[in-house]
N, C-alpha and C positions, 0 to 999 in steps of 0.2 A: 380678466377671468381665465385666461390661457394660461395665464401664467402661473396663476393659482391652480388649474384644474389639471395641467400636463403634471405635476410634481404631484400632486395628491393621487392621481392612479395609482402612477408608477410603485407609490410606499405602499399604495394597499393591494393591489394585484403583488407587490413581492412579499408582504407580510404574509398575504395568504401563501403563498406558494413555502413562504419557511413553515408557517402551522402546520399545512398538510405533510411536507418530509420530517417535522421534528414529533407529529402524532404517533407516530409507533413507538418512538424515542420513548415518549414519556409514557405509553402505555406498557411498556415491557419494564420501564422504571419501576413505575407503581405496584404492576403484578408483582415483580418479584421480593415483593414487601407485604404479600397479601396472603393469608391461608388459599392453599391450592382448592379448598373446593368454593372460594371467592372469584379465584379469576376468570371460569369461565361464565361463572353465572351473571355478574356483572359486565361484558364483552359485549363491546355493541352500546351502551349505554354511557353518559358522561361517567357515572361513580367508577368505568375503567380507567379514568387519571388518578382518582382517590386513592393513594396508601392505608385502606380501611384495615382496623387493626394490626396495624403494620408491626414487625417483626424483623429481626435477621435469621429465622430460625429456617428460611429457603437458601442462603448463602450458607449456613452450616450444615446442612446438608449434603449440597454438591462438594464440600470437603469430603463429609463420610461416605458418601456413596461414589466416590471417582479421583482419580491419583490428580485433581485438577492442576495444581502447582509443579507436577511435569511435564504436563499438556502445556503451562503455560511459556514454561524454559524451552519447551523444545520451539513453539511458535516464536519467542524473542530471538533466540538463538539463528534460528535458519532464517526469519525476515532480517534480521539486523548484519550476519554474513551477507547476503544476499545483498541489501542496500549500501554495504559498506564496501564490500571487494566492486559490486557494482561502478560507484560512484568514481573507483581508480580507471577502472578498464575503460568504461565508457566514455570519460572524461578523455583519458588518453587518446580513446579513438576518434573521438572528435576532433580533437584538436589537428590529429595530422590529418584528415578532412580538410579541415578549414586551415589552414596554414602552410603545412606543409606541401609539396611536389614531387610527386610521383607516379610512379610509369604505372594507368590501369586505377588512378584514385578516383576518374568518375564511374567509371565499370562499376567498382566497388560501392560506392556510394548508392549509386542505384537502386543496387541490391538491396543495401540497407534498406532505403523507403519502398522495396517490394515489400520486404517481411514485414513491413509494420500493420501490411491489411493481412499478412495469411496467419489466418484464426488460430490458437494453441490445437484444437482440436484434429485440425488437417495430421497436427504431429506429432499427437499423442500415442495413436498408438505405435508407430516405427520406434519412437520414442522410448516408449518403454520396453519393446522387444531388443534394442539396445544397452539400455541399461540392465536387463537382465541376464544377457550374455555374459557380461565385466562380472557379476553377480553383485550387484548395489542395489538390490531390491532391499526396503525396509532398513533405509542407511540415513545419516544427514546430507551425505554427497549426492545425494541421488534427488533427493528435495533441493539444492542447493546450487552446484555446478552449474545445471544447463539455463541456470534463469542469470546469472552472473552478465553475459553481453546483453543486452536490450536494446532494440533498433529505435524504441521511442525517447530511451537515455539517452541513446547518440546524437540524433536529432536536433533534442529540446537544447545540449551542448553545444553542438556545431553550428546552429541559430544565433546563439548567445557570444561564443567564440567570435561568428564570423565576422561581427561588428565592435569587438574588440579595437581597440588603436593599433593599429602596426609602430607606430613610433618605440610604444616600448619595447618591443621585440628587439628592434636595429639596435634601441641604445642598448641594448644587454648582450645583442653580437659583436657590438663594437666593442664593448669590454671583455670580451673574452668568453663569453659565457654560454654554453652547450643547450643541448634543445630542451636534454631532461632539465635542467636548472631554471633554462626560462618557463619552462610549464611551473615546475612545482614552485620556484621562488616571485614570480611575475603574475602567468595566468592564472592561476589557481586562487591565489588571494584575491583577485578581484573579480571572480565571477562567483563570487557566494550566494545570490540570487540562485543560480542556474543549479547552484551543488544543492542548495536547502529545497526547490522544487522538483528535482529528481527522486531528490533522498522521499520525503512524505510520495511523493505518485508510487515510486517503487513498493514502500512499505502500508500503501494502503490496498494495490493491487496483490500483491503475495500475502497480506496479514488475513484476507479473507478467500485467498485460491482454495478452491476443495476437490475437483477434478484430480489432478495429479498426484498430492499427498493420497487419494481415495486409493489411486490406482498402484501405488509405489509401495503404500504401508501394510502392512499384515497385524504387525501386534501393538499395544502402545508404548512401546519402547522411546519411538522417532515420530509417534501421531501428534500432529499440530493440532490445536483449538480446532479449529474448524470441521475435521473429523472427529475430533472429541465430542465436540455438541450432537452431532449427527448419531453418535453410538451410544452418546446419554440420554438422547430422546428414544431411544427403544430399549431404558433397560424398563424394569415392571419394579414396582406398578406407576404409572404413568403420573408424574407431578409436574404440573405445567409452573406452578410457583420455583420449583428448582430449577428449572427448564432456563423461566424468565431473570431467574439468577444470575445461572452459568453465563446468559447472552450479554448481562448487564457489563459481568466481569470481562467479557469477552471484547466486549465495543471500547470499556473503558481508556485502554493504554492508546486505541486510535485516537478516540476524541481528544486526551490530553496530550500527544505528541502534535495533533494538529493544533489544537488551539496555542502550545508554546513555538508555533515555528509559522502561524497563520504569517503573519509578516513578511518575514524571508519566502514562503511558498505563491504568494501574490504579487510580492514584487519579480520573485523567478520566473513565473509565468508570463508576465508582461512582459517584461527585457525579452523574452526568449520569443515573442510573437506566437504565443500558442493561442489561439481564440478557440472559444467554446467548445 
């Protein structure tokens, strides 16, 4: 009976626990497939999963009424800089952490897992009183530049790195072969785990940051999604059917780069000893 009863919890306390995070999911689905004066009246009720008289005429809207498909470049744009220059710097700095020998590398490391508790917010505003000095106020660089090093990239790398084989290394010094060569030609290819779970953590953290775009942006020139939705829920007159559109389109490119990289971002996290 134990052995029956310990495995049937488990699937159903964790079944329940995906309903409850995948319910909003599928109610913002539904809404935004629903006449706006459907969604709020049905809220609250199961017919909020029902695509009742459903429509795309809430997704053709948030076209007409907002530059949505620039909103959307500029968020691909600055998350995928961000997760890509990331992935070189922080990779890099891992490694001579964990590999490398030099004067002041635990100092430095330290430091690293100091930053990883102090909040964005300690540094938002020095932050921005510096970037606005350079004058990159309402720029890509400005979204872009200061999230590039990440102390929990270096980390999740230098974890992963650290239990690497040394054998490879020697055999590729004894051939002759320099430190950048063994990284990019050696380390690099075999820690794909570690690059594929940096890459989705980085671009699910920045694909929904709002705080700083909020604070850096003025016009939508360089506005990401995330401030986009924020300035499309207060234009008038108030349509929660576009609302639950725009959110749909908005979630969509996360959900689909997770579910094509679930694999490599679970096996990353394991290798790399991150728990919960």
């Amino acid at each position: 009976m134990k052995r029956i009863l310990a495995p049937t919890l488990t699937y159903m306390t964790l079944t329940t626990a995906a309903l409850l995070f995948l319910a909003p999911v599928a109610i913002m689905t539904a809404g935004s497939f629903k006449p706006d004066d459907r969604v709020l009246v049905e809220a609250g009720t199961t017919a909020a999963f029902i695509p009742t008289d459903a429509s795309l005429k809430n997704y053709a809207d948030v076209f007409a009424r907002t530059d949505f498909l620039r909103f959307l470049f500029n968020s691909l744009f600055i998350n995928g800089t961000i997760v890509v220059c990331g992935l070189i710097v922080n990779s890099m700095a891992a490694y001579a952490f964990a590999r490398l020998r030099w004067r002041g590398r635990e100092l430095c490391f330290n430091l690293v897992l100091a930053l990883m508790i102090l909040p964005f917010e300690a540094i938002a505003v020095p932050l921005f009183y510096g970037v606005s000095i350079l004058g990159l106020r309402d720029t890509y660089t400005a979204q872009i530049l200061p999230f590039i090093a990440n102390a929990f990239s270096i980390v999740l790398f230098y974890t992963f790195f650290i239990d690497l084989p040394r054998e490879l290394e020697e055999a590729a010094r004894l051939d002759g072969a320099g430190t950048l060569h063994i990284f990019f030609g050696i380390i690099a290819p075999n820690a794909g785990p570690a690059f594929a779970a940096a890459a989705i953590l980085s671009f699910l953290i920045w694909w929904g940051s709002y705080l700083w775009p909020m604070m850096i942006t003025i016009g939508p020139r360089v506005r990401p999604l995330p401030v986009a939705i924020a300035a499309f829920h207060t234009l008038p007159p108030p349509a929660w059917g576009d609302i639950l559109a725009f959110g749909v389109m908005m979630a969509a490119p996360v959900i689909a780069i997770f579910l094509i990289f679930q694999r490599g971002f679970v096996r990353g996290v394991a290798a790399s000893a991150i728990k919960g």
